[in-house]
C-alpha positions as CSV (number, residue, x, y, z in Angstrom):
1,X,109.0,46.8,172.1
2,X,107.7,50.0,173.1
3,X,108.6,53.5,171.8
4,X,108.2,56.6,174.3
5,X,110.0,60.1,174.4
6,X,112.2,61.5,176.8
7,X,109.2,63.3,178.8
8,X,106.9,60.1,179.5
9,X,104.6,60.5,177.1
10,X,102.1,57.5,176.5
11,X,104.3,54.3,175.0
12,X,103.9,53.6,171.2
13,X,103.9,50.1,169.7
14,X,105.8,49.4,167.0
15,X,103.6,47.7,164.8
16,X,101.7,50.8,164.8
17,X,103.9,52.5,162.6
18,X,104.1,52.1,158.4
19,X,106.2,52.9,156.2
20,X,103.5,55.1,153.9
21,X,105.8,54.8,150.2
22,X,107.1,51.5,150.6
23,X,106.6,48.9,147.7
24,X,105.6,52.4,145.9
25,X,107.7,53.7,143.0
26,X,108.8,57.5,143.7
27,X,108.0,59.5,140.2
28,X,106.7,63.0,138.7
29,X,102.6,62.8,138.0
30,X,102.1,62.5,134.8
31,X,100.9,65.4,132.3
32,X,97.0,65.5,131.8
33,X,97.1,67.6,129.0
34,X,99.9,67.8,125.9
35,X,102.9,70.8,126.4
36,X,102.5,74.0,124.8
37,X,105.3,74.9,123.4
38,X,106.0,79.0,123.4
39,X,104.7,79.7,119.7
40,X,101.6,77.7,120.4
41,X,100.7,79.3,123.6
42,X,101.4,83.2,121.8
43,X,99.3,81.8,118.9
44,X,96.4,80.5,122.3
45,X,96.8,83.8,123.7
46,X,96.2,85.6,119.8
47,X,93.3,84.2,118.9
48,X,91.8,85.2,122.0
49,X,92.3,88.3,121.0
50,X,88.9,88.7,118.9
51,X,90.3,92.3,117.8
52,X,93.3,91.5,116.5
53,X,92.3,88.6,114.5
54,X,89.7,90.5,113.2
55,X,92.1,93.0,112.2
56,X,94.3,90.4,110.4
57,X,91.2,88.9,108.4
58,X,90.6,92.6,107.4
59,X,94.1,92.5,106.2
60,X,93.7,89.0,104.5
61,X,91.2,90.2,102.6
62,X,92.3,92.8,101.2
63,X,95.9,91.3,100.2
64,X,93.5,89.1,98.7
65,X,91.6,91.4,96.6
66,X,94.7,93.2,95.5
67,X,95.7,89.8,94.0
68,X,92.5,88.7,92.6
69,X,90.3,92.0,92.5
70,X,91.4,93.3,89.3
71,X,89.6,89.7,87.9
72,X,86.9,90.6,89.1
73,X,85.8,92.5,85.8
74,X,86.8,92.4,82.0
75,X,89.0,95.8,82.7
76,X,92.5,96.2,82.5
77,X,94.0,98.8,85.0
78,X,94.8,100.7,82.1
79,X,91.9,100.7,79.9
80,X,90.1,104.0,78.6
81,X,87.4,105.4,77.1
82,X,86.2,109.1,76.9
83,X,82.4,108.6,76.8
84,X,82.9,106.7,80.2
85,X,84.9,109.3,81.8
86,X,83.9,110.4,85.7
87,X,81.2,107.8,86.1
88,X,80.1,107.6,89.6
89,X,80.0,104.4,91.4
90,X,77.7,101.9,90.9
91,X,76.7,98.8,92.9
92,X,74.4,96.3,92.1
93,X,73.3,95.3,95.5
94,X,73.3,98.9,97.1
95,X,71.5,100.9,94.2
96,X,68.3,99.4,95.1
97,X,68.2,101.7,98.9
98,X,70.0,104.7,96.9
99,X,73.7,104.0,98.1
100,X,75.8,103.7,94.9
101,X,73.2,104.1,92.2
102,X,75.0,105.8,89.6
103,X,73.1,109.0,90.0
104,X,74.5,112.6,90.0
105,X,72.9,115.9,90.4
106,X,73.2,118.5,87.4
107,X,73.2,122.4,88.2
108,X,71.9,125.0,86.4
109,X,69.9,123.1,83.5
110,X,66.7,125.2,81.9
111,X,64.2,123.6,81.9
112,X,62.5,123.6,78.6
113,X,65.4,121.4,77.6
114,X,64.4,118.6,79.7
115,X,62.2,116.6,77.0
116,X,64.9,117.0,74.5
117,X,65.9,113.3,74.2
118,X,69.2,113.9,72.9
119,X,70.8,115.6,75.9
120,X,68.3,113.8,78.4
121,X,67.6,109.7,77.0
122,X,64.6,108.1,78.3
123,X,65.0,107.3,81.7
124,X,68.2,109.1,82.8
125,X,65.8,111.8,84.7
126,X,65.6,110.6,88.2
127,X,64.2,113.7,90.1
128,X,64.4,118.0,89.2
129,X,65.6,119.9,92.3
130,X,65.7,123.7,93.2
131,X,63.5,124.9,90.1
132,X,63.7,128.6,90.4
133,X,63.7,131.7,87.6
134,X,66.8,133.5,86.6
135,X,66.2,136.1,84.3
136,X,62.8,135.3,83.1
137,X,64.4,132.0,82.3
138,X,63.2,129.1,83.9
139,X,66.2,127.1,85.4
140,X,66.3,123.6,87.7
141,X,68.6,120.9,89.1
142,X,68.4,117.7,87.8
143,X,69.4,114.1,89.4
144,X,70.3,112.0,86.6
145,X,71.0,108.5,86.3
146,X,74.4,109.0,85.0
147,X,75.3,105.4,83.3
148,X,71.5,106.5,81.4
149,X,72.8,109.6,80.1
150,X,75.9,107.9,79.4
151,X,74.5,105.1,77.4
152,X,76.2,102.9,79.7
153,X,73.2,101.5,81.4
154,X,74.3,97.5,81.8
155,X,77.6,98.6,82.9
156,X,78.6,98.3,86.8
157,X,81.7,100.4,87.6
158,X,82.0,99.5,91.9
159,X,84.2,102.5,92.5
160,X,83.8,104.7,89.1
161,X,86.2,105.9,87.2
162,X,88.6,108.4,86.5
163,X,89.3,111.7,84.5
164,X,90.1,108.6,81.5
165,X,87.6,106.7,81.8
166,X,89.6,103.9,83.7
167,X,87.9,101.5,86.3
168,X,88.8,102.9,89.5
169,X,88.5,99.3,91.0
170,X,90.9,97.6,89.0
171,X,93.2,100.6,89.3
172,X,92.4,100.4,93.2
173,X,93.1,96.7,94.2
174,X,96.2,97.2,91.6
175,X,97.5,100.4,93.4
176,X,97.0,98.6,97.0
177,X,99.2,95.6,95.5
178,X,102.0,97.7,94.6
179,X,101.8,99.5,97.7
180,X,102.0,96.7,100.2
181,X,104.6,95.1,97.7
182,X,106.5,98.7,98.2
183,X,106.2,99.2,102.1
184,X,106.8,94.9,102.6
185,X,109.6,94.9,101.0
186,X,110.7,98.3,102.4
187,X,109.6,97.3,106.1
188,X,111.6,94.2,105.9
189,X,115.0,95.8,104.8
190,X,114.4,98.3,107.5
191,X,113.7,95.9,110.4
192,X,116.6,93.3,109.2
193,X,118.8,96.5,109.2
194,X,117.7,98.1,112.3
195,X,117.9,95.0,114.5
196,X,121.9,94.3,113.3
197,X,122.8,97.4,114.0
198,X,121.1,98.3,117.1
199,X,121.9,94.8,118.8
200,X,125.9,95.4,118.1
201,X,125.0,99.2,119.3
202,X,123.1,98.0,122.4
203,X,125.5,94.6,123.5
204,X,128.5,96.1,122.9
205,X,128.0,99.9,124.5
206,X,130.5,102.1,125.2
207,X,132.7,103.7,122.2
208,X,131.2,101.6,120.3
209,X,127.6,102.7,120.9
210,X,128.9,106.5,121.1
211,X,130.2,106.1,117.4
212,X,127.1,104.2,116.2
213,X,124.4,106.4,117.7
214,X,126.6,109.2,116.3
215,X,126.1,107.9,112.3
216,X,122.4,107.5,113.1
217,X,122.1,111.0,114.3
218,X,123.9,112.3,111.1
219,X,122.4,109.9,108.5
220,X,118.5,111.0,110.2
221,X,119.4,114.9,109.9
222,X,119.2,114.5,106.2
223,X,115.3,115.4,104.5
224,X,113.2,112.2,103.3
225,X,112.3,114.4,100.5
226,X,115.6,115.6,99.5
227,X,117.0,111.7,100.0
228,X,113.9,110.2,97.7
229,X,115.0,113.7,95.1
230,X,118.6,111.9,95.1
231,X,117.7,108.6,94.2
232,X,115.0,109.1,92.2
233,X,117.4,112.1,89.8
234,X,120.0,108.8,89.6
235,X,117.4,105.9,89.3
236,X,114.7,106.9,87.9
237,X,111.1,106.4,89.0
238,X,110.0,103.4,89.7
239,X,109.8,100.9,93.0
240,X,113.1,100.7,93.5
241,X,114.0,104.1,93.9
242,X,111.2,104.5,96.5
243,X,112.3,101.5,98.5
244,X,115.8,102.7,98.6
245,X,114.5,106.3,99.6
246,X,112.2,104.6,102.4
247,X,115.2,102.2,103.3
248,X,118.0,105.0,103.7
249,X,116.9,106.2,106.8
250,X,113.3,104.0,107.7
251,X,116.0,101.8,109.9
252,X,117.6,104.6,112.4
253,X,113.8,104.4,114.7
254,X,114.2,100.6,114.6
255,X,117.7,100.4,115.4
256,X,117.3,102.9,118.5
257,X,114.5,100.1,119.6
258,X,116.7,97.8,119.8
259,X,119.5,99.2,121.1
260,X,116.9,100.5,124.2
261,X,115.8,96.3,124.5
262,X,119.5,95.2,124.5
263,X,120.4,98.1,127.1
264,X,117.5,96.8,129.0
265,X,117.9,93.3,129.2
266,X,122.1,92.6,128.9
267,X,122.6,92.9,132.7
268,X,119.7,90.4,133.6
269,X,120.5,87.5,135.2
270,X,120.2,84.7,133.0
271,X,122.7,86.5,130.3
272,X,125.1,86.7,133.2
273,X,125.2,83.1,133.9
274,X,125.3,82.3,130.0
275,X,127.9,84.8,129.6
276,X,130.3,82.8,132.7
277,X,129.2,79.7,131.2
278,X,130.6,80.8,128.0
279,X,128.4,81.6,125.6
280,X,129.7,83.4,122.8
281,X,128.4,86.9,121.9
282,X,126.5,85.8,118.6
283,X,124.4,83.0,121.0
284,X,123.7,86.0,123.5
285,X,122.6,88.3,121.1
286,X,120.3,86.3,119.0
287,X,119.2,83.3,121.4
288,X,119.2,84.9,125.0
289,X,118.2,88.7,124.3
290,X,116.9,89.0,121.4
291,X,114.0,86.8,121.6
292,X,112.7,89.0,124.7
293,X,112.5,91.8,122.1
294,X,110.2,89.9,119.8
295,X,107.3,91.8,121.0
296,X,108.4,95.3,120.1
297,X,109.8,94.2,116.7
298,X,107.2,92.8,115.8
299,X,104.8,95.8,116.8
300,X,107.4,98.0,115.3
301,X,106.8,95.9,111.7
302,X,103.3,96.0,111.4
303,X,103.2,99.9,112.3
304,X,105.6,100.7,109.7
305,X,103.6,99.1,107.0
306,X,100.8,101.6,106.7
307,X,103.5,104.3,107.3
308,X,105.7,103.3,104.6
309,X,102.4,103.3,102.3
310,X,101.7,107.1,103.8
311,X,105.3,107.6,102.7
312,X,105.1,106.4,99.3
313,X,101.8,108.6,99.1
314,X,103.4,112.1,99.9
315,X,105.9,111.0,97.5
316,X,103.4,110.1,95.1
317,X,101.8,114.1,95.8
318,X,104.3,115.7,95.1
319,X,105.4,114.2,91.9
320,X,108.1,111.5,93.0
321,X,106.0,108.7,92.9
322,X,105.4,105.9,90.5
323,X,104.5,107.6,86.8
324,X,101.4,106.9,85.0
325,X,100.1,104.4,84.2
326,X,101.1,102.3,87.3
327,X,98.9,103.4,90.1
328,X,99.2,103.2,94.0
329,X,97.4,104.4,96.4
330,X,99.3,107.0,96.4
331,X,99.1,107.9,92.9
332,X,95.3,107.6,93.1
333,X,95.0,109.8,96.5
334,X,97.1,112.7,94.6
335,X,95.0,112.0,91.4
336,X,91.8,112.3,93.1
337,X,92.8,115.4,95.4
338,X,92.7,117.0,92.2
339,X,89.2,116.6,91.7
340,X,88.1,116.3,95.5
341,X,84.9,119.1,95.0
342,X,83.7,117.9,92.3
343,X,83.9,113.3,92.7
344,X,85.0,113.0,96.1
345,X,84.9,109.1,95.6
346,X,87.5,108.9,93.6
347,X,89.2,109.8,96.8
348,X,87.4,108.4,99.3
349,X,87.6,104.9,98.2
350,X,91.4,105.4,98.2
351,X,91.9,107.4,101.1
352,X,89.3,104.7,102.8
353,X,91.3,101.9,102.3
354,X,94.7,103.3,103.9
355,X,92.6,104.4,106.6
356,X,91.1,100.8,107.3
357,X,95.2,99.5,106.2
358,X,95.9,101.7,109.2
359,X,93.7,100.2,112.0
360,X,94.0,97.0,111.4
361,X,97.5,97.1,111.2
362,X,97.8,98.7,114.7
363,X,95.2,96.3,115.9
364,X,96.9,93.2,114.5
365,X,100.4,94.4,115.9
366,X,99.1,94.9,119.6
367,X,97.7,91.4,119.6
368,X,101.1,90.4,118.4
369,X,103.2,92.0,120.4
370,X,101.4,90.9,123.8
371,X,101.1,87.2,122.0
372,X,104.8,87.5,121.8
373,X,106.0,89.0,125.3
374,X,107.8,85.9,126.9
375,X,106.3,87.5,130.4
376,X,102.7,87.0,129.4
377,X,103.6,83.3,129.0
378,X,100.9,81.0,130.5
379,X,98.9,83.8,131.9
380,X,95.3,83.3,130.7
């Protein structure tokens, strides 16, 4: 038997043609590799990210030395002594190349005093600067080896201490746990808040967004500083009176974030269908949109960490903070100010750590946020 076409075209045997799948089973090829589900792929894409996983072992570290720091030493947070008061910080490893030796410079000493071993001990004269006469009296500045002078020469105080003779260290990784404990705890209630109410705001529109947006507008008019007065003149000081004063109005900018993400992505496509299908609101709030606003939220969280500690801070300088002898880093940035000419480290080491809080917090949230964005799925 022969097979040709209608326009004459060379004849075809039939043996000639095979069926190419038969005796062959029809099926999908089969997966080389194991799924990746969508929290393991964000957590792929993350650690890619060498910035923002350097900025979250930054952070790691220091919520571990706010735990375990103030064990470092034999001083409580609250420990003084006068003879030790204003030391300057002291390092073992770093006085040897002159960073953190323990040495400060003494103005306006005469010099004939400077073999008197009672105000100078053996040893505590490093080096005489500026030597000049005033007066027919010969006068001089002298670096001294202040934990010398002190007779505190086998102590090592890493960051100083204060005005009373307290361990800036102890006081420091104490202050940074009660302010991450603070603006954590603060953060949280503000996001959980925030996200309910701009979510209803956002789905619902309409009056009921009017109304809502309205509330926000009057409940954000009011001062944080005249809000933290309030609660503070019927609580008290103390932590919760500052988290209430950061909660009262710290949820309005997160609520308006979600409203925007729920205005933005209610009409798609894919809540339509779920919403003809018959999905109830609650399922399309929290398991169709929400999850596409993970990435903001979660940016939105980490930010407001180091901002809730700057919060506490102003608080803490202008008297509304916690009271002595609790410190923060507040409280030790507003104690320090107070002595910034004269020992600048004991507000540089604070005022250094919310700086590097405030970096690696960005950091960390931008590699969480574009971790997190359900677009950036499977895209190396």
């Amino acid at each position: 038997m022969y097979i040709a076409d209608q326009n004459n075209m060379p004849k075809i045997p039939k043996e000639k043609f095979v069926f190419v799948q038969q005796g062959t089973a029809i099926k999908d090829e089969n997966f080389e590799t194991k799924p990746i589900g969508f929290f393991k792929d964000a957590m792929m894409r993350f650690c890619k990210n060498k910035a923002s996983v350097s900025a979250m072992v930054i952070i790691l570290f220091i919520i571990f030395l706010s735990i375990f720091g103030p064990s470092f030493n034999s001083y409580g947070f609250n420990d003084q002594d006068v003879n030790r008061i204003n030391l300057p910080p002291r390092i073992p490893v770093l006085e040897n190349i002159g960073i953190a030796d323990g040495t400060r410079v003494l103005t306006n000493r005469r010099v004939d005093n400077l073999d008197d071993p009672e105000k100078y001990p053996e040893g505590s004269i490093v080096e005489i600067l500026n030597r000049r006469t005033e007066k027919n009296v010969e006068m001089c500045d002298v670096k001294i080896n202040y934990y010398v002078y002190t007779g505190y020469d086998d102590e090592y105080f890493w960051a100083g201490t204060d005005y009373l003779g307290r361990d800036l260290w102890t006081r420091l990784c104490r202050g940074s746990r009660v302010s991450l404990m603070i603006a954590t705890l603060a953060v949280f209630a503000n996001i959980l808040i925030g996200i309910i109410y701009g979510a209803i705001a956002g789905y619902y529109g309409g009056k009921v967004d009017m109304v809502m947006m309205r509330i926000c507008e009057i409940i954000g008019a009011f001062p944080q500083v005249v809000v933290a007065t309030l609660f503070i003149m019927f609580f008290g000081t103390g932590i919760f009176s500052i988290v209430m004063a950061l909660i009262i109005r710290g949820w309005i900018s997160t609520a308006r974030l979600i409203r925007a993400q729920f205005l933005r992505f209610k009409s798609r496509e894919y809540v339509l269908a779920a919403r003809t299908l018959g999905v109830r609101d609650r399922a399309l709030i929290f398991r169709h949109i929400l999850p596409n606003s993970i990435g903001p939220i979660i940016t939105k969280a980490m930010i407001e960490v180091p901002n809730a500690i700057f919060s506490e801070s102003f608080l803490a300088f202008i008297g509304l903070g916690l009271q002595a002898p609790e410190p923060s880093i507040g409280v030790l940035l507003s104690d320090g100010q107070k002595v910034l000419l004269h020992y600048p480290y004991q507000t540089l080491f604070p005022a250094l750590l919310i700086s590097i809080l405030m970096i690696s917090f960005n950091l960390f949230s931008n590699g969480l946020r574009d971790a997190f964005d359900p677009t950036m799925r499977g895209i190396d």
